[in-house]
C-alpha positions as CSV (number, residue, x, y, z in Angstrom):
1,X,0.0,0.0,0.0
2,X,2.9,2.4,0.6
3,X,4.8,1.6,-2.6
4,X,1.6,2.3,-4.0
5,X,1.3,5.7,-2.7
6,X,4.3,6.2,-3.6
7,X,4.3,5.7,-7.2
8,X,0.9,7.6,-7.4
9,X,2.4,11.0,-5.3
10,X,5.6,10.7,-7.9
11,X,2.9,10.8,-10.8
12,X,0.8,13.5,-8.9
13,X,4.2,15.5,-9.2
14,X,5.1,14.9,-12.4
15,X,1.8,15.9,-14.0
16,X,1.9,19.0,-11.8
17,X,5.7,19.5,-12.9
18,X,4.1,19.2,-16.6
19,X,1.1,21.6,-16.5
20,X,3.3,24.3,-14.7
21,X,5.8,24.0,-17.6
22,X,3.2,24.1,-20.2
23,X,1.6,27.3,-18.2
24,X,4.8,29.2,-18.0
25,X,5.4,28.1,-21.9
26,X,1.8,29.7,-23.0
27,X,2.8,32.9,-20.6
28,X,5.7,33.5,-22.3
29,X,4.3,33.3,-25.8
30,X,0.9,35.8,-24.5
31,X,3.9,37.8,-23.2
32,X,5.3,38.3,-26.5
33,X,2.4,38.1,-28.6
34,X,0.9,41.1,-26.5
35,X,4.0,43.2,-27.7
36,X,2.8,42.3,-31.6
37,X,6.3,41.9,-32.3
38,X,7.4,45.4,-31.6
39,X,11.1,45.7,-32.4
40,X,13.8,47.0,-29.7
41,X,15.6,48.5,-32.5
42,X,17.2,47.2,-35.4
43,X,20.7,46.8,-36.8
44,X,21.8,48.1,-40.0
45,X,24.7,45.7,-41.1
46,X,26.9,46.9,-44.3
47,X,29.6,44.2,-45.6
48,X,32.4,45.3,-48.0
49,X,32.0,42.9,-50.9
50,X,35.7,43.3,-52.0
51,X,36.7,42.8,-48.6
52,X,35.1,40.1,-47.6
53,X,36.2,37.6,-50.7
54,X,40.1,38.9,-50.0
55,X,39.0,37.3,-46.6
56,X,38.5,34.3,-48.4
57,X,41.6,34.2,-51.1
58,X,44.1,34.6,-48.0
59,X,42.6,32.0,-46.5
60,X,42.9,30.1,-48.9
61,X,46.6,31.6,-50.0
62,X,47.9,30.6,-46.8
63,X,46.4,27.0,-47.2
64,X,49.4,26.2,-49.3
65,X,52.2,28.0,-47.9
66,X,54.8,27.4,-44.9
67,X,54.7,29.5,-41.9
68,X,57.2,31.6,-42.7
69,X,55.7,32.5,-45.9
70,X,52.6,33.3,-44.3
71,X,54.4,35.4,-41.8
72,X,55.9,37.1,-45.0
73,X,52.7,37.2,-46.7
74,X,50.8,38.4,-43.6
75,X,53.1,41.4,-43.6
76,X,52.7,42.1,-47.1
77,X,49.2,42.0,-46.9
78,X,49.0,44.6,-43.8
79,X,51.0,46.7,-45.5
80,X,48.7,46.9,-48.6
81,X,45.4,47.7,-46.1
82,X,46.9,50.7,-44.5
83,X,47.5,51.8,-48.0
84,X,44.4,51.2,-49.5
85,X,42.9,53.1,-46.5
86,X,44.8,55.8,-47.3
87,X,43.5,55.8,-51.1
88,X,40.4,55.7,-50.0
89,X,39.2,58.9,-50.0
90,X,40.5,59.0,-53.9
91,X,38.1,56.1,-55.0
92,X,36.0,57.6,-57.6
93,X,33.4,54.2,-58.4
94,X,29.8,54.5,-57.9
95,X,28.2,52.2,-55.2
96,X,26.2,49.2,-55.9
97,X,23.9,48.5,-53.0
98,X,22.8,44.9,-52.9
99,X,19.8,43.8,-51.2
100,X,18.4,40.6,-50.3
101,X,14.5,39.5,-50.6
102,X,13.4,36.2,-50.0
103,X,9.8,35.8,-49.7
104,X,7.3,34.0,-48.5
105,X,3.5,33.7,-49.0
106,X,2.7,36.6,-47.2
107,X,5.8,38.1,-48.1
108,X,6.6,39.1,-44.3
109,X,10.0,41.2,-45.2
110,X,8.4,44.1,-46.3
111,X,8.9,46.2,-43.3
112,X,12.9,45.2,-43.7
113,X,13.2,46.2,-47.4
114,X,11.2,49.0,-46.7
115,X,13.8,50.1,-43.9
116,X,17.0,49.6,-45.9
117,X,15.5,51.0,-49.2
118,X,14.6,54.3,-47.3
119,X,18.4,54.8,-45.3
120,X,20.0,53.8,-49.3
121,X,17.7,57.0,-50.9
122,X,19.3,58.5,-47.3
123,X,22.9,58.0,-48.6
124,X,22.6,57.3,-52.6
125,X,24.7,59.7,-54.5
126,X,24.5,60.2,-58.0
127,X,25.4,57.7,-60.2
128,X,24.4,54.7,-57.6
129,X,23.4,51.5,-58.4
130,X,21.2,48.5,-56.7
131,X,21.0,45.2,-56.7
132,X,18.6,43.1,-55.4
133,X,18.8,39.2,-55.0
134,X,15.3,38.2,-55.3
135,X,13.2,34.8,-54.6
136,X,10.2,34.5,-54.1
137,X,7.0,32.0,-55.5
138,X,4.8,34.3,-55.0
139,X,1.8,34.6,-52.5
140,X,-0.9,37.1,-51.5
141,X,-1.8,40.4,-53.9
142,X,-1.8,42.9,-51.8
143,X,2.0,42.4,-50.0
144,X,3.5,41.8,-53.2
145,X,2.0,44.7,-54.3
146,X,3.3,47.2,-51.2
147,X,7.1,45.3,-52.3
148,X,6.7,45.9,-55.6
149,X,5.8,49.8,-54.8
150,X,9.0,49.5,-52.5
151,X,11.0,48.7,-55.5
152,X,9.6,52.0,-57.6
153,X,11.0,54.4,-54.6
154,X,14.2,53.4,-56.4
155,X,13.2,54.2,-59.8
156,X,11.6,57.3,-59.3
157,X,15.3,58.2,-57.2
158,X,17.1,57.8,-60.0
159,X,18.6,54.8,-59.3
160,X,19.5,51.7,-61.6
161,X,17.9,49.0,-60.7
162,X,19.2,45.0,-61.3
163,X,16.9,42.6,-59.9
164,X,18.8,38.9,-60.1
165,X,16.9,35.6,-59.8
166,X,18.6,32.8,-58.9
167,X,15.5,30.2,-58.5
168,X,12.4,31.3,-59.0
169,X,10.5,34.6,-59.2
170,X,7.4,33.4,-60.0
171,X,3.6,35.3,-59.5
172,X,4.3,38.3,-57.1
173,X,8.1,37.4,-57.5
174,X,7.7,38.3,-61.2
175,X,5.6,41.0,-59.9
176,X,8.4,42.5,-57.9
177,X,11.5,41.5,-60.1
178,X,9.6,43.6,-63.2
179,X,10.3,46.4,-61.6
180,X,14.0,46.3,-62.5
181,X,15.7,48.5,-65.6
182,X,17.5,45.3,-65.8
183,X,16.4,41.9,-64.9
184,X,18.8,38.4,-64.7
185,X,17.9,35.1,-64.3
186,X,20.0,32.0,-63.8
187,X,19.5,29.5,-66.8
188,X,17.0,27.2,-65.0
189,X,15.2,30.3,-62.9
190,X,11.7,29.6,-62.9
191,X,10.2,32.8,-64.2
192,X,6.8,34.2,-64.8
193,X,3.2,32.7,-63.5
194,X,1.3,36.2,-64.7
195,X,-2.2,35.0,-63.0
196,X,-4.7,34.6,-60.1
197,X,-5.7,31.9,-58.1
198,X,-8.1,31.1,-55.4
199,X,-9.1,28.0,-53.3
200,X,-11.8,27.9,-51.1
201,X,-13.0,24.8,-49.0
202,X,-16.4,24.2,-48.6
203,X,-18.0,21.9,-46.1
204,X,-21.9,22.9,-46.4
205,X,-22.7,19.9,-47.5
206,X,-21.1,17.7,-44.6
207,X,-22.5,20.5,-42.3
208,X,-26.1,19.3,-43.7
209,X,-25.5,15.6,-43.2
210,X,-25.0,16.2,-39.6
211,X,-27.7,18.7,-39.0
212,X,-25.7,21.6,-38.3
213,X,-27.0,25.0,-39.4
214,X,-24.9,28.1,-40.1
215,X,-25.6,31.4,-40.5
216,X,-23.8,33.5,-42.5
217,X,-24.9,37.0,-41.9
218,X,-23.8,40.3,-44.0
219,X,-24.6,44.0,-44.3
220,X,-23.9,44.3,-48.5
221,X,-24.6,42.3,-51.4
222,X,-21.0,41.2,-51.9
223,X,-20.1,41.8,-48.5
224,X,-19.1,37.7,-48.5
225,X,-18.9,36.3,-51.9
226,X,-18.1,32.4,-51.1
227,X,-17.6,31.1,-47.7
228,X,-16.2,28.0,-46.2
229,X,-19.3,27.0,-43.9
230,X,-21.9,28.7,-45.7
231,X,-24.1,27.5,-48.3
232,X,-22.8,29.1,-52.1
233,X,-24.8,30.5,-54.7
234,X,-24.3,31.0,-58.4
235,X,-24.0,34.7,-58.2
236,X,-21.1,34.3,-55.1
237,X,-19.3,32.2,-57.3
238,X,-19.9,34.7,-60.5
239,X,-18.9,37.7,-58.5
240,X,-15.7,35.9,-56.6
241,X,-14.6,35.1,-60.4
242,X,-14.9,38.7,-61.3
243,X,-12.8,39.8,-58.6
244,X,-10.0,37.1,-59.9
245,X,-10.3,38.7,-63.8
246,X,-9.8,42.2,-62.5
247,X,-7.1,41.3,-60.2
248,X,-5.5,39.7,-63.1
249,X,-5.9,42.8,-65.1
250,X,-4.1,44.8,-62.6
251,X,-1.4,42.6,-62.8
252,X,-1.2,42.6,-66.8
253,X,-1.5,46.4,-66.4
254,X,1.1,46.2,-63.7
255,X,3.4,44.1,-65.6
256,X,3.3,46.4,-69.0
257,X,4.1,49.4,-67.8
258,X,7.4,48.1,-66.4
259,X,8.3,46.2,-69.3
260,X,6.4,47.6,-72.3
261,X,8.1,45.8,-75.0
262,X,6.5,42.7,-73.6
263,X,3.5,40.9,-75.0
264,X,1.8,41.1,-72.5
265,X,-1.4,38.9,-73.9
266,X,1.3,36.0,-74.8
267,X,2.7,35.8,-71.6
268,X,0.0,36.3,-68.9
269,X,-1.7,32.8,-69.4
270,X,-0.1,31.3,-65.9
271,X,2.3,29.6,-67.6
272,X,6.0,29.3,-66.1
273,X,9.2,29.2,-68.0
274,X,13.3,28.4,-67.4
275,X,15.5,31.4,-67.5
276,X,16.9,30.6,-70.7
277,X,12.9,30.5,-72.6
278,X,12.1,33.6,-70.2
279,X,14.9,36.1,-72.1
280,X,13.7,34.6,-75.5
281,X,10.0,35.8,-74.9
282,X,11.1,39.2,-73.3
283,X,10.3,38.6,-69.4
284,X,14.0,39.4,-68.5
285,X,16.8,40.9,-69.8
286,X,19.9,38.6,-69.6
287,X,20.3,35.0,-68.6
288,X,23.5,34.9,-65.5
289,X,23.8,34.2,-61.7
290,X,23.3,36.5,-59.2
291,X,27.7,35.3,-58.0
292,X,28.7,36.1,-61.4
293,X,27.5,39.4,-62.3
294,X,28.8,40.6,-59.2
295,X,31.8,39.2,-59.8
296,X,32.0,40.8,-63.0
297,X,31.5,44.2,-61.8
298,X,34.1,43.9,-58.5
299,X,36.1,46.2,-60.2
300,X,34.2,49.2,-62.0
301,X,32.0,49.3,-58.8
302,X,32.3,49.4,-55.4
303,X,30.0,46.6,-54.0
304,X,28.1,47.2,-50.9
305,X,26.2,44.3,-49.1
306,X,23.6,46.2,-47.1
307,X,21.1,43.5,-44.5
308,X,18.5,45.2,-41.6
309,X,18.6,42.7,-38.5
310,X,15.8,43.3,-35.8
311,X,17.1,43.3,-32.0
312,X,14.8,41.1,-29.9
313,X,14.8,40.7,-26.2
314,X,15.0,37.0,-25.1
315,X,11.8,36.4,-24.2
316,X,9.6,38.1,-27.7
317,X,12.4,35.8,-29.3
318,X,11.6,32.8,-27.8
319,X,7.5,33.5,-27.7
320,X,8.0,34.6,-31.4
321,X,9.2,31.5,-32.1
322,X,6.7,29.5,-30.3
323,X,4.4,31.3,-31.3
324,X,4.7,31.7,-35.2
325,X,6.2,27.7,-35.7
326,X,2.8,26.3,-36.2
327,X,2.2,29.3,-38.6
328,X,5.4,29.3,-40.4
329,X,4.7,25.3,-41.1
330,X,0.9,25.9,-42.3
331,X,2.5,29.0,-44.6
332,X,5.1,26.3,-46.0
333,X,2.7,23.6,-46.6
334,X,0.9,25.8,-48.8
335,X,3.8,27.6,-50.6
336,X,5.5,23.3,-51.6
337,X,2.2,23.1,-52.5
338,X,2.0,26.1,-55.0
339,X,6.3,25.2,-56.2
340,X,5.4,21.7,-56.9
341,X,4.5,23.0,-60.2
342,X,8.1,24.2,-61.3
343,X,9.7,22.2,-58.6
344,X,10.1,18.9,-61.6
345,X,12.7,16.1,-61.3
């Protein structure tokens, strides 16, 4: 009988051990949630292209010599910094700003791009250049249409704008990367997708079976168009595919004025293509990699790496976490779901 009681006070303490872990846990992520992710300031990080690859050639240089070489070398190569510090002041090359935008469906980086485009129109001088490393597959209208805006504040500056694609820039990644005066895509970039879609669930029917009633309940004839519980009519349906065409126009429309050589009516079907058939129908500009054009420009410009990084006290970082995991896995079902079309063996 006491063994018994024993066993049952250990499990007693256990589950009590669990719950108050699991209430702590749910605190934390309330605590953060509560804040709605409100930064505690953000770090602007710049990284000296040219720099940063010498890092990686001495390395690399010193692989293969002795140690006393190295030390030689070592010497050398101090010597040559202080004087290239020096001759600083007299380099005359235009910057090239290089940005980073990988997105996902909701394409959440806005507020980031938006930062670091605003401080580069804060420091641009004439004759600047950007670059922006773009992927994306796409995902809802209206955030791909606030990045795309993003992207004209550097038009309407005055600066050059190169948009590389490495993998895919497909839907409102095309959206975005035909913004650019000049747009590159790797030989096998998937490119294009110029159209609308919509899914929406409906489970009236099983509803019905099981004799549950609901109500949906609206102030305005198109207030709800189709719903997921509701019963549909022929006139939601009509009306929800209107919505899709004139969205779709506004993405032609979007798409021609940034690239008004394009036929537009041969190209905005949905369809995907490879880099190499995008340049051949006019939705880019050049097929190369994002690596070597840079590398091709090292030396007629200086190349500036520019990346905004959010400060985040421990605890938003670990309710943030919690928090947005089951989010960030329902987001990436749906995006393997939507890249499974270009995504072939």
């Amino acid at each position: 009988m006491g063994d018994w009681l024993y066993e049952y006070g250990m499990f007693l303490a256990e589950v009590a051990t669990l719950v108050v872990a699991i209430a702590a846990i749910a605190a934390i992520i309330v605590r953060a949630r509560s804040h709605g992710g409100a930064r505690q300031g953000t770090n602007l990080q710049v990284r000296d292209r040219r720099a940063h690859l010498r890092r990686h050639r001495e390395t690399l240089e010193d692989a293969r010599l002795s140690r006393a070489q190295r030390l030689r070398r070592q010497k050398q190569r101090r010597k040559q910094v202080r004087r290239e510090r020096r001759d600083r002041s007299n380099d005359q090359r235009n910057t090239l700003w290089v940005l980073d935008f990988h997105g996902d469906l909701k394409a959440s980086r806005i507020p980031s791009l938006t930062e670091e485009i605003s401080a580069i129109l804060l420091a641009a001088e004439s004759g600047d250049e950007v670059m922006i490393r773009l992927e994306s597959g796409g995902g809802l209208v209206h955030s791909y249409g606030l990045a795309s805006a993003q992207l004209d504040r550097l038009r309407e500056a005055g600066l050059g704008l190169t948009i590389c694609v490495d993998r895919v820039a497909a839907s409102g990644g095309y959206m975005m990367a035909c913004c650019a005066d000049h747009l590159i895509a790797a030989p096998f970039a998937v490119i294009g997708s110029i159209g609308v879609v919509a899914q929406v669930p409906n489970v009236h029917r099983l509803l019905k079976r099981n004799d549950i009633d609901v109500d949906v309940l609206t102030a305005g004839r198109y207030k709800r168009t189709l719903t997921v519980l509701g019963e549909n009519t022929e006139e939601g349906r009509a009306r929800f595919l209107e919505d899709l065409r004139e969205t779709h126009d506004l993405f032609k429309s979007w798409v021609s004025e940034h690239r008004p050589a394009l036929d537009i009516e041969q190209v905005a079907d949905g369809d995907i293509w490879f880099g190499t058939q995008a340049l051949e129908t006019g939705l880019i500009d050049e097929v190369n990699t994002s690596e070597a054009w840079l590398q091709s420009h090292g030396d007629e410009l200086r190349i500036l790496e520019v990346s905004l990084r959010s400060k985040r006290s421990v605890m938003q970082r670990l309710g943030q976490t919690a928090g947005s995991a089951i989010e960030r896995g329902v987001d990436r079902a749906i995006e393997r779901v939507t890249a499974s079309r270009w995504d072939r063996q």
